[in-house]
Steps between C-alpha positions, in 0.01 A plus 500: 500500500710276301501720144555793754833321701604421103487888427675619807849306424764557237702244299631235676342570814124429294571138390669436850204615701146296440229630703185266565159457639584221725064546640456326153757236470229215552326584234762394216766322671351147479468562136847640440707300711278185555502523857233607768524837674258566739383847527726742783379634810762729540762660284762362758366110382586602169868541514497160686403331183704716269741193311834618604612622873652791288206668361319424852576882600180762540616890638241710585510881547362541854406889671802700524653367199636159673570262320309147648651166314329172503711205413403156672859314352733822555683686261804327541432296154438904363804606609729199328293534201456089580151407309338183689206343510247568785537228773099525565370386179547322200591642164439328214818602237680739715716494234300607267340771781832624530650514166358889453684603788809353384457681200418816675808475782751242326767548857221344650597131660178250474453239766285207516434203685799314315763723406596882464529674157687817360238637275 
């Protein structure tokens, strides 16, 4: 699915847009990030533990081509293109986490526990 979502986007919209297989998450994360992440019973749980209330947004094409959205912080931080760190957990270098989107959307504002940037 994920070298499939790569083929079906054109420049910029391809480096934007990462696509991934949050069922498998637990099995690298630890490694990658050096913190635990306990395997998801639902794909709901998973945008609870994404590390920013931004990317925390899931849509889902239901019957009749409606659209269903999932987002347990609100798209409000979407929507003022504000990047902050999710209230529920810990990241370790959000900073650093962050520093691709920055690069990616530089009119984004970042936010953290002690002050507010302009990327």
């Amino acid at each position: 699915m994920i070298r499939r979502a790569k083929t079906a986007f054109d420049e910029p919209l391809r480096s934007m847009v990462e696509v991934r297989n949050q069922a498998r998450v637990h099995l690298w994360f630890e490694e990658k990030f050096g913190e635990p992440y306990l395997p998801l019973s639902c794909t709901a749980e998973a945008l609870e533990r994404f590390t920013s209330t931004t990317f925390a947004v899931g849509v889902r094409l239901e019957p009749e081509d409606r659209l269903h959205i999932e987002a347990p912080f609100g798209l409000a931080d979407l929507f003022a293109l504000r990047l902050r760190p999710n209230p529920r957990r810990k990241t370790l270098h959000f900073d650093r986490t962050s520093a691709d989107v920055r690069r990616r959307w530089p009119e984004v504002v970042m936010i953290t526990n002690d002050a507010t940037f302009l990327a």
